[in-house]
N, C-alpha and C positions, 0 to 999 in steps of 0.2 A: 227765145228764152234760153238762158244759163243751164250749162250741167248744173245739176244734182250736188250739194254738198257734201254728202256722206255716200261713201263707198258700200253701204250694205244698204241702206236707207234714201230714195229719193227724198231727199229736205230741201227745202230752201229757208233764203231767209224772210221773203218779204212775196206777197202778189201784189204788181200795180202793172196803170192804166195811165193813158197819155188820149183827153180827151178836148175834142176843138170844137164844142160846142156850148161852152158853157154850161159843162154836164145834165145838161138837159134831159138825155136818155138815159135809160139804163144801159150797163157795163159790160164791156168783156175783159177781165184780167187774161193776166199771164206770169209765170214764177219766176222772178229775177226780173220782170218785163224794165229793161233801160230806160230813165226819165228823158225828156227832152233836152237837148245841147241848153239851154238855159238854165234848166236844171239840176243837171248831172250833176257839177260839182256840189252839190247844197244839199241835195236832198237826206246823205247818211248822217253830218251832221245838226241840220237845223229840223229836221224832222224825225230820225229813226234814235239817235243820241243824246236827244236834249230830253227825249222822255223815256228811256227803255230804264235809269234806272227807276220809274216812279210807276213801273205799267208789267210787274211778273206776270208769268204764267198767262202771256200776251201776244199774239202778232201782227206785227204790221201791216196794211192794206196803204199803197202808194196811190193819193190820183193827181193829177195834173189838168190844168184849164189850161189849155195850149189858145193862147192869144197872135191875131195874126196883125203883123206888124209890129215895129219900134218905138211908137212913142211909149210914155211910160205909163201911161193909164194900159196899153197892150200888153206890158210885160207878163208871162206866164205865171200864173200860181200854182203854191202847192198844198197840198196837205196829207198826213202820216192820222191812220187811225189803228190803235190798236184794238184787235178785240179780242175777248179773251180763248180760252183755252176751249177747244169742243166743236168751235166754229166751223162747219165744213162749206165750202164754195166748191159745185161742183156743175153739173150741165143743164142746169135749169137755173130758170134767172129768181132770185128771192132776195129779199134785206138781209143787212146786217145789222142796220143803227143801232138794236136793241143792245147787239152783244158789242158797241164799243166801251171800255173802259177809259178811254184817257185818248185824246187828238190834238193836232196842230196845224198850224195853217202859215201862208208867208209870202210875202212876192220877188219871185228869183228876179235876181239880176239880166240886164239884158247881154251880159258876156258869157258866152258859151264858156260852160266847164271850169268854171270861178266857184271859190269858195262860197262867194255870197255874205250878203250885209242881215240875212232873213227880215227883209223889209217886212216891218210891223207885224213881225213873228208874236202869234196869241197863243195860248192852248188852255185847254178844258177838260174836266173829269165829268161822270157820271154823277158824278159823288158833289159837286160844286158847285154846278150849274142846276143839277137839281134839273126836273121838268123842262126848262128854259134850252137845255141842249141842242134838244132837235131844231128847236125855233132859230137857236141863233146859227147854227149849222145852212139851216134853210135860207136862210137873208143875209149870206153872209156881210159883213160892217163893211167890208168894201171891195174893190176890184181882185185885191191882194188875198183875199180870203175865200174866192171865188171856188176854188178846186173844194171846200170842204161841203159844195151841195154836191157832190161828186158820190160822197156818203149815204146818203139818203137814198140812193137810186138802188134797183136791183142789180145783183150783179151774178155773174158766172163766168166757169172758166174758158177759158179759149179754145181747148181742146174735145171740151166734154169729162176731161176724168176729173176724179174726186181728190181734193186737198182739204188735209182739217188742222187749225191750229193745237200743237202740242204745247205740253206743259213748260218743255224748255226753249219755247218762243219760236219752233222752226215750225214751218208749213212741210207736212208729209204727203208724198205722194201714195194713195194705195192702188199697189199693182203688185206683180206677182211676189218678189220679195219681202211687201208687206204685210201676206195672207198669215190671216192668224195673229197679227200685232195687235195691243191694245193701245190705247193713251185715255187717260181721265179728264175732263172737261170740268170747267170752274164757274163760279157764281150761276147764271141762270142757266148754265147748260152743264149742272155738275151731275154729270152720267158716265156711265164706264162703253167708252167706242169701242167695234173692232173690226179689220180691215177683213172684207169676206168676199171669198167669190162664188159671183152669181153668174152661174152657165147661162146662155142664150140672151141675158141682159146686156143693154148698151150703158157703160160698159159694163165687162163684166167682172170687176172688183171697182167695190166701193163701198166706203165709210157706213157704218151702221152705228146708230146706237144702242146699245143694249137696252141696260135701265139701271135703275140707281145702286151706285155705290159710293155711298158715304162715307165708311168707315174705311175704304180703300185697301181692301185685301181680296178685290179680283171676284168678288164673288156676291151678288145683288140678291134683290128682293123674290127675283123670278126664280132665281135659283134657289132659293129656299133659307136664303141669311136670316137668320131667325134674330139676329143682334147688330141693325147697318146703322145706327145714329149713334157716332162716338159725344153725343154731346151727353149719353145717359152713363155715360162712362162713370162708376163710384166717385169717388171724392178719395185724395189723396193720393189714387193709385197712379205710378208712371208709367204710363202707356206710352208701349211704341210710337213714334212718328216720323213718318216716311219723309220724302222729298219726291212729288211724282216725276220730273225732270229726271230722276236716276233711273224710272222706270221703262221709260219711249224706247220702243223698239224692242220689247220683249211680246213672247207669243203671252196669251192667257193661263197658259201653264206655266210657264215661267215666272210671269210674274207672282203668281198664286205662292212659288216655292222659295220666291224672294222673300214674300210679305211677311210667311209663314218663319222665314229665317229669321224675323226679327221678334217673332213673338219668343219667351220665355215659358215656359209651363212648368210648374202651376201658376207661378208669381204671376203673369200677363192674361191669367185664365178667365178671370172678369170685362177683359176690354175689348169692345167691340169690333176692332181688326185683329183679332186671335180668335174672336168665335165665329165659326161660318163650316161649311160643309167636308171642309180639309183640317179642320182644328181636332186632334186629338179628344175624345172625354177627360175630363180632370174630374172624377169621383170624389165626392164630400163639399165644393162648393157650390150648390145649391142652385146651378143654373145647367140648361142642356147643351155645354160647349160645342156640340159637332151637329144642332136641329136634329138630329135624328129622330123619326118618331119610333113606329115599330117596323122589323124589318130594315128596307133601304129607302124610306120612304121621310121626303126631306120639305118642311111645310114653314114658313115665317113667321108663324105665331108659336114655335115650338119651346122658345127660351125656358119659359118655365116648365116644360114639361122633363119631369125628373124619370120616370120611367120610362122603357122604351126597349128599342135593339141593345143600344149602349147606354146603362142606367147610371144616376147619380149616386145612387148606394151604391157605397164598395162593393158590400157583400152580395151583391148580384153583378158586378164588373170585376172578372175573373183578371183582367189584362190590366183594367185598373190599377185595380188593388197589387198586383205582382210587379208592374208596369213593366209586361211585356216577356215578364221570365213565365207566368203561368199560360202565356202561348204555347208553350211546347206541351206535350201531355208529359205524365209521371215517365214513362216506358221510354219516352225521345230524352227527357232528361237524365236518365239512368242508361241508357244506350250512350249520351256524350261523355259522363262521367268515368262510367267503364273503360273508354279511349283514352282517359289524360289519366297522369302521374300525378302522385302529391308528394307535395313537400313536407320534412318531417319541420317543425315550427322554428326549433332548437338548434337542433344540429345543421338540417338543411340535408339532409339524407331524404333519400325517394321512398314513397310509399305509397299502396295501391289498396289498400282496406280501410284500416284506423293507427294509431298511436300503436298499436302494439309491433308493430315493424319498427320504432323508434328505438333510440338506443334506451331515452331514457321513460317510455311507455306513460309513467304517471304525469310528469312536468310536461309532454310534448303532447301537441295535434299534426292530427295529417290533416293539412290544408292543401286542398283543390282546388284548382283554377274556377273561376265561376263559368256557369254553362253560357255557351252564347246567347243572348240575345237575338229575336227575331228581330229583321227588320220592315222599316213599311214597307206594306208590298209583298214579305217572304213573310206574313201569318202575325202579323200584328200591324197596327195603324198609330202605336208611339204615345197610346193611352196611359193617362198618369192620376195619380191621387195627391190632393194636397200639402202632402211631407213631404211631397217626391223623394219618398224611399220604397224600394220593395218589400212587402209585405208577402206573407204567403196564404192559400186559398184552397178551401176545398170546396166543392161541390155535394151539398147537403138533401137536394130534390130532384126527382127524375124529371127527363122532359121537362128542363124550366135551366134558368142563367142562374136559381138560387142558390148560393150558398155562403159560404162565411168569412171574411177577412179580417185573417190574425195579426193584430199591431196595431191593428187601426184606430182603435179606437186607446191604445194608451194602455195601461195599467188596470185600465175598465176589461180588459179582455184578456189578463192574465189570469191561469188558470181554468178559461171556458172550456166546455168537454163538447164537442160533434160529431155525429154521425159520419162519414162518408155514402155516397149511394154506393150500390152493389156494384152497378154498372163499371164503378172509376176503381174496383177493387175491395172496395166496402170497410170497416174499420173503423174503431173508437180513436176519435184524437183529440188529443190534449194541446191549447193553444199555451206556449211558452218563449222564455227569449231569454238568449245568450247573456242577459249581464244580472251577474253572479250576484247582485243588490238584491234582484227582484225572485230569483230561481237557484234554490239552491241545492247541491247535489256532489258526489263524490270525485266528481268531475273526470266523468266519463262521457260529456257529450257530443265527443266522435264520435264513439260507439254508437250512441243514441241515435243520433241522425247519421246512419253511414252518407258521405258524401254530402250530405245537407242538400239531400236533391227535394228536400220539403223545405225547406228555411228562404225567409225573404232575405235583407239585411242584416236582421239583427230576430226577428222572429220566426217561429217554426211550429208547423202541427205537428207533432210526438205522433207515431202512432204506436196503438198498441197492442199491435200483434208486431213481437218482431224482439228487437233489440233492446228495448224499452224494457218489455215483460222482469215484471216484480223490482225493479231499479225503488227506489224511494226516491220523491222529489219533495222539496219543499218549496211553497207557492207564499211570498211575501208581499204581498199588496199594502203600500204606504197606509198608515192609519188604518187597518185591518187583522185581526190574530190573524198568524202565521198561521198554516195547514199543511196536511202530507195528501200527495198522491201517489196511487202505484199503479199498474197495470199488473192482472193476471192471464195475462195473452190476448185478452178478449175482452173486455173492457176498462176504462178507467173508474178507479175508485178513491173516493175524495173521502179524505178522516177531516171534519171540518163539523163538529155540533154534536155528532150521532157515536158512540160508543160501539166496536165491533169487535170480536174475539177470532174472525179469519175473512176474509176475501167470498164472494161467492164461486161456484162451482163455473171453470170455465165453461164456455160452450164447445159439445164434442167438435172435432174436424177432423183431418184427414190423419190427422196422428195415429199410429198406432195403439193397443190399451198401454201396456205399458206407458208409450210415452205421455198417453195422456193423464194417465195416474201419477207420475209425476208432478204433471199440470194440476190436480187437484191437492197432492200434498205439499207441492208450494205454496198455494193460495191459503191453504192450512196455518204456515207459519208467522201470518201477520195481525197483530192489534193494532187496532185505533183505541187511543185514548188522549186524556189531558195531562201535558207536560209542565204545569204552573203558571207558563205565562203565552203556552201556543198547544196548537193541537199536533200530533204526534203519531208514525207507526213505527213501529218494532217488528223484529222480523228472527224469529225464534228458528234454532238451527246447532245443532249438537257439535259439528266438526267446523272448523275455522273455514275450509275450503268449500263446504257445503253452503256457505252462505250466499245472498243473490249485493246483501248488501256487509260491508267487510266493516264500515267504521262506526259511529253514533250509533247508526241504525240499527246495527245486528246484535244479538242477543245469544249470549251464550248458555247451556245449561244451567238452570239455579238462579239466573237474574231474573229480577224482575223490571219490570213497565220502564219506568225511569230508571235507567242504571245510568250511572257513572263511568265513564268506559276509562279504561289502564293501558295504559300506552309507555311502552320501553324505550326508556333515552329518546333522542331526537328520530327515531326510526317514526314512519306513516302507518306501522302495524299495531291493531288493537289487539291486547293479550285476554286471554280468560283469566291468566292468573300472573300476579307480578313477585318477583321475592326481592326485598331489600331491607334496607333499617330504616329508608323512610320511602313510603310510597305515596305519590303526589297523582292528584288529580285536578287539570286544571280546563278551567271553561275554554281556552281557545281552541280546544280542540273540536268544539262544535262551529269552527269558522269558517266552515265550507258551507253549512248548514244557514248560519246565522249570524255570519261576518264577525268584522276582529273584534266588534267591541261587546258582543255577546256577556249576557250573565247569567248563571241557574237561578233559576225561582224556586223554593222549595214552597208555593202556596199551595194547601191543601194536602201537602204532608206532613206527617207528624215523627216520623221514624227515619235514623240513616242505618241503614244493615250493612254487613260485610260479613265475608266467613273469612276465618284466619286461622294459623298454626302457625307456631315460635317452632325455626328449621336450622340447621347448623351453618349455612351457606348459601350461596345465590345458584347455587346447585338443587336446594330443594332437602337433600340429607335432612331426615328425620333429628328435632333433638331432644336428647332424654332428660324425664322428667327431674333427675337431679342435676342438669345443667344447666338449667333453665336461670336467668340470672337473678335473683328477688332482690327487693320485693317486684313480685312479675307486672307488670304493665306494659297499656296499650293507650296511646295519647289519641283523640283524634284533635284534630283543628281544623279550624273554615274562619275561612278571609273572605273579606269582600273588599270592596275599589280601594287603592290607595294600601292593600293588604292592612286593613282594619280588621283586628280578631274580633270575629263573630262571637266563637265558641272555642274554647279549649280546654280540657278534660282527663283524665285516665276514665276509660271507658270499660276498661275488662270486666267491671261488675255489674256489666249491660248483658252479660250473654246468656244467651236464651238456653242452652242443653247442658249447662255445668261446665265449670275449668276444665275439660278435657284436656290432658296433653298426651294423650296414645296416639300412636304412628295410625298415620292415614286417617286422622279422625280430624275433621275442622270445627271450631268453636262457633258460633252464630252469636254476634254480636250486635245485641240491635235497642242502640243509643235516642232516646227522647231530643227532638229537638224543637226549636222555632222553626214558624214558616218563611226563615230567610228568603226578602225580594233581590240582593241581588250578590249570587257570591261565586268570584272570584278562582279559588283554591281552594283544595281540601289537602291536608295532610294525615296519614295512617304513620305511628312511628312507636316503636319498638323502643320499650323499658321509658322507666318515670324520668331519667337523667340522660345526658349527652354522654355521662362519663363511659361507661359500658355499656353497650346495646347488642339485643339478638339480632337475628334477622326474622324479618314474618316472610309468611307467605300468605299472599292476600284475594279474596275472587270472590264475584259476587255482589260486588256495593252497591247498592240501590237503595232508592225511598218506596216505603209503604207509609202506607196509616192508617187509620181503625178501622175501615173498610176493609172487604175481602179482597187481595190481594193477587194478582195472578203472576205466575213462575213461566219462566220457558223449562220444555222438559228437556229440549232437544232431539226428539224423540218426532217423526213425520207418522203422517196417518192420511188415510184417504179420505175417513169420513169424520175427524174429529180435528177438533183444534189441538197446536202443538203446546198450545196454554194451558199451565194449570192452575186450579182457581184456590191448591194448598197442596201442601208436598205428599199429603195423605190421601190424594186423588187415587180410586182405587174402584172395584167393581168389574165381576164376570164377564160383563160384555164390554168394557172398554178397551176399546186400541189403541191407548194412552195412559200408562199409571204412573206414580211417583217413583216408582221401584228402582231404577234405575237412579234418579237424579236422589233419591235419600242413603242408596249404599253408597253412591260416591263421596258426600259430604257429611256421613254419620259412621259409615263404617260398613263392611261386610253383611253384620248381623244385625244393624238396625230394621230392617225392611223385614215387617212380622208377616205380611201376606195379604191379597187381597179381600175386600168389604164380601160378606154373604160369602165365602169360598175359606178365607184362614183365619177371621177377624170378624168381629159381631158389633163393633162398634166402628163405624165410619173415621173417629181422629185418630185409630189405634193402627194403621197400616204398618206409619213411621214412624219411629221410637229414637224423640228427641231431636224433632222440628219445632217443638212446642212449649214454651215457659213452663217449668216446671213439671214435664214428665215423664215421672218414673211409676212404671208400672209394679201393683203390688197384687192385683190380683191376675187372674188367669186372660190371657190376650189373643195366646195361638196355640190351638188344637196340633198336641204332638203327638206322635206314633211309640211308647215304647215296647220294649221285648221282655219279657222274664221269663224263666224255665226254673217253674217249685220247686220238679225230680227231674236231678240228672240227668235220668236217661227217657224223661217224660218230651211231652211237645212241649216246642214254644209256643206261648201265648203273647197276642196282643194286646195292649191297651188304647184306647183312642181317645178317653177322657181327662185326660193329660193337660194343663196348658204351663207354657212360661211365660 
């Protein structure tokens, strides 16, 4: 026999046999074994070449009728059978006929090592001849045909070792080099072989078959393929397909990591050479891509089992749903974080917290490198969901895979609020994502997610004990009213239906009192209410820097519910108060909130209020009452799309406490209007004509309507909301009165005294919050003195009122 073709691999190309009995017996091959000097030359073409292109994934068996003597009825035959892929001849005599696909037959010339005429060269397929094969193999037509009963006989190898035909047509030898190789067998013998050594066995490495693999990705029925018939393959999908000739001569892991290369995840997650015991889970398509059952426990009938170790709900496949970033715990994620640098967005300056390291804080993010990814083998297996995006996951139940995966499910899971278990830190979180369409905010969400060591992609569980606390968010779900969320350290709280006048009382922790009494007079400064065409919180707060939220959101003393927020020149700061000769108010400024093309709704209001004073200057300078330019007026105007005038008016003879014009005193102006659906701008403007104008000074513009109306006091309490439900909010035991917000905007000596303590009538506290009044009778118990006689005592009075 011939060396070996392949340098790593005993192959050959062919086994044959040189037989002088008119194949009478069974055979002994041999690999390479030389045909007869008659032969020689003839046999690669008129036998191995005239059918190898018509017979893949096939090898050839050579036999020869070696005839003695020259005349020409002697002359030797031959004939070439291929069969196919799987076939092993090794030390024991058995058939092959079954497994030929395609033979030849011929009568060599009587010249040694001649081409050959391939005297009355026939051949035949399985496929052709049909039944009839064997038979005419059997009887061959004539002398020339002789060698093809040669076929029919058992045969084996010469040596005893084991050879099996491979897919790329060579016969392998298995010995030590081949330990551990697989190859895939074809038509009646389509099984997955592998080259194994059997100690104390004669020999001892030889060809095994496994058992079925069909779907050819290394991995069968015994092993627990829960999906090996690509013929149930969907319809339309394009599934991998191999060529197993690229495979021969790979170990079974190898080839596994081959196979495995060709699949795609999610796209190839349906095809039955991508699902098998090495395939990733892909969560959300409906089948058990990896057989797992529960545990590590691996069964053939497991496809449709959706539950398990690694489950088809996201929201119990942690790895899934993250694909492979929720391997790490929170602690490993915030441990890689803390080692790498961010980038400021902008600039390109370093930074290691948030945007406030940026030069320019409000327009810039600190972006961080994203955390590594585990790989298989270092604590994840390469598990995916079918966006193939990461998503992010909490863990919702103790002792159990359940919990819940934010994104997944789309715009459906925008706004969802969960638990955490105690176990993972514990915590209120709020499922949300990064595009400014769907979630909208002052856009502070570095801060919110330092590091984004909770965000998938594009989605993120908020929690809310942390960073978050008291932020306003608004939560926009297509075809759904808009809504607000807030956190007050400890839980999330949803304005969406339900009417509320503060937050509930956090849960104590490890805060000190103080600190936590702050915790409760935050939670004090928020309303939920209805904003005309979406739901709404406000967040009430006396000093500009005391607020949690700075723009739309926040509320300054004396506004109410719906205010109109004032904003100077192109600056991003919301003022309490503006001074100009026209002061503008326009919707884009809700466009962090509720995008560029936002409009106010005034449904459900009936009133626009504003306080004002006519001032000398943009300085504020009081101006006196004979400066004042007449005839005195105050324009308002409201535009809608395409600045269509809604309304436009002189409005001064709207104001609720009298023309005041005394220093420090503001007029309350509060103008009837429509329930405008959608408008655009508002303009305040100073005197009836363009020709000479004051300046105002303007604070305070909101809508009420015939309903009770609630004011921010500005004013924090532990146990009482910062809201007031009328400026004349008053009484003994409250730790929240008007007192403060009616001397700022009536004057020093508006504020007659609190309900049952200076005042016996409840609207009487504030004098001239109120259309029309003016007190005539007695209000507030004074104290005076008089002395009859000079040189007598003073006496008091106490029944006294002004």
């Amino acid at each position: 026999a011939e060396e070996p073709e392949s340098p790593k691999l005993a192959t050959y190309q062919y086994l044959g046999v040189t037989s002088d009995n008119d194949c009478g017996e069974d055979q002994t091959v041999a690999p390479n074994q030389p045909p007869h000097a008659d032969c020689q030359g003839e046999f690669q073409y008129w036998g191995i070449d005239k059918l190898r292109p018509s017979s893949d994934k096939t090898c050839p068996i050579y036999m020869e009728d070696l005839d003695v003597g020259g005349t020409l009825d002697l002359r030797d035959d031959a004939s070439v059978a291929f069969v196919t892929a799987g076939t092993i001849v090794d030390k024991d005599y058995k058939p092959y006929v079954n497994n030929i696909v395609v033979f030849d037959a011929w009568g060599c010339t009587d010249v040694n090592n001649d081409a050959g005429e391939g005297l009355d060269w026939v051949s035949g397929t399985k496929t052709n001849i049909d039944t009839n094969y064997i038979s005419m193999i059997e009887n061959a037509l004539q002398d020339y045909h002789d060698g093809m009963r040669c076929h029919i006989k058992n045969v084996k190898t010469e040596t005893g070792l084991y050879y099996i035909c491979a897919p790329d047509n060579k016969w392998i030898l298995c010995n030590e080099d081949a330990e551990g190789f697989t190859i895939w067998g074809e038509r009646n013998l389509n099984f997955l072989y592998e080259c194994k050594f059997n100690k104390g066995q004669t020999p001892e490495y030889q060809w095994e078959k496994v058992d079925s693999d069909d779907d050819r990705d290394g991995y069968t029925k015994g092993d627990g393929d829960c999906q090996d018939d690509p013929t149930l393959d969907p319809e339309g999908l394009d599934c991998p397909e191999i060529k197993e000739k690229d495979y021969v001569g790979l170990s079974l892991e190898d080839l596994r990591a081959k196979v495995k290369s060709e699949c795609s995840y999610p796209q190839d997650s349906r095809c039955a050479i991508c699902i098998n015991l090495g395939a990733p889970e892909v969560c959300g398509d409906g089948l058990n891509n990896d057989c797992q059952a529960d545990e590590e426990e691996f069964l053939p009938d497991q496809l449709n089992t959706l539950s398990g170790w690694t489950d088809d709900d996201c929201n119990k496949n942690e790895e899934a749903c993250t694909q492979g970033f929720g391997s790490l715990s929170v602690q490993e994620q915030q441990k890689q974080q803390e080692k790498s640098i961010g980038t400021c967005s902008e600039s390109g300056d370093p930074c290691q917290q948030d945007a406030s390291e940026c030069p320019d804080p409000d327009a810039e993010k600190c972006v961080f490198p994203p955390v590594e990814e585990p790989k298989e083998g270092e604590g994840g297996t390469g598990a995916k969901n079918i966006f193939d995006t990461s998503f992010s996951w909490i863990q919702t139940k103790e002792n159990s895979n359940e919990g819940y995966c934010c994104g997944f499910r789309g715009v459906e899971d925008l706004g969802v609020i969960k638990t955490q278990i105690i176990s993972e830190g514990g915590g209120d979180f709020a499922c949300l994502t990064q595009d400014e369409n769907l979630v909208g905010m002052e856009g502070f969400w570095d801060k919110l997610v330092p590091g984004e060591t909770r965000c998938g992609y594009d989605w993120c569980w908020v929690n809310s004990i942390g960073n978050a606390k008291f932020k306003i968010l608004t939560v926009k779900k297509p075809g759904q009213t808009p809504f607000d969320i807030v956190s007050n350290n400890y839980i999330w709280n949803v304005c969406n239906g339900t009417v509320f006048d503060k937050l509930p009382e956090p849960q104590s922790s490890s805060e000190d009192v103080e600190s936590f009494d702050i915790l409760k007079q935050n939670s004090n400064r928020f309303y939920c209410y209805y904003e005309g065409n979406h739901w709404a919180l406000a967040e009430c707060a006396g000093k500009d820097d005391a607020r949690e939220n700075e723009a739309i959101k926040g509320r300054f003393a004396g506004e109410g519910l719906f205010t109109l927020p004032l904003r100077k020149g192109d600056t991003k700061e919301i003022k309490n108060e503006l001074i100009g000769q026209n002061i503008p108010i326009h919707s884009s400024l809700y466009k962090n909130f509720y995008g560029g093309n936002h409009y106010l709704d005034f449904t459900g209001y009936q009133y626009l209020n504003f306080m004002v004073k006519f001032v000398v200057d943009e300085e504020g300078t009081q101006l006196a009452e004979d400066k004042i330019t007449l005839p005195a007026g105050i324009r308002l105007e409201i535009k809608g799309p395409g600045d269509t005038t809604l309304y436009s008016n002189n409005v001064l003879g709207y104001v609720v406490n009298g023309p005041l014009f005394k220093k420090d005193t503001y007029m309350h102006i509060k103008v009837p209007i429509s329930e405008f659906k959608a408008v655009k701008s508002i303009t305040i403007k100073a005197g009836l004509s363009d020709l000479k104008q004051d300046f105002l000074a303007v604070r305070n513009v909101y809508l009420s309507s015939d309903q009770d109306n609630s004011l921010c006091s500005g004013q924090d309490a532990t146990q009482e909301s910062s809201w007031l439900t009328n400026m004349d909010t008053s009484g003994v035991d409250k730790q929240i009165t008007g007192e403060e917000l009616c001397t700022e905007l009536y004057g020093e000596n508006a504020w007659l005294g609190r309900y049952d303590d200076d005042v016996t009538d409840p609207s009487a506290s504030c004098c001239g919050n109120n259309l029309k009044e003016y007190y005539s009778e007695s209000s507030k118990k004074v104290v005076t003195e008089t002395q009859e006689d000079p040189e007598g005592p003073i006496k008091a009075k106490e029944d006294q009122y002004a």
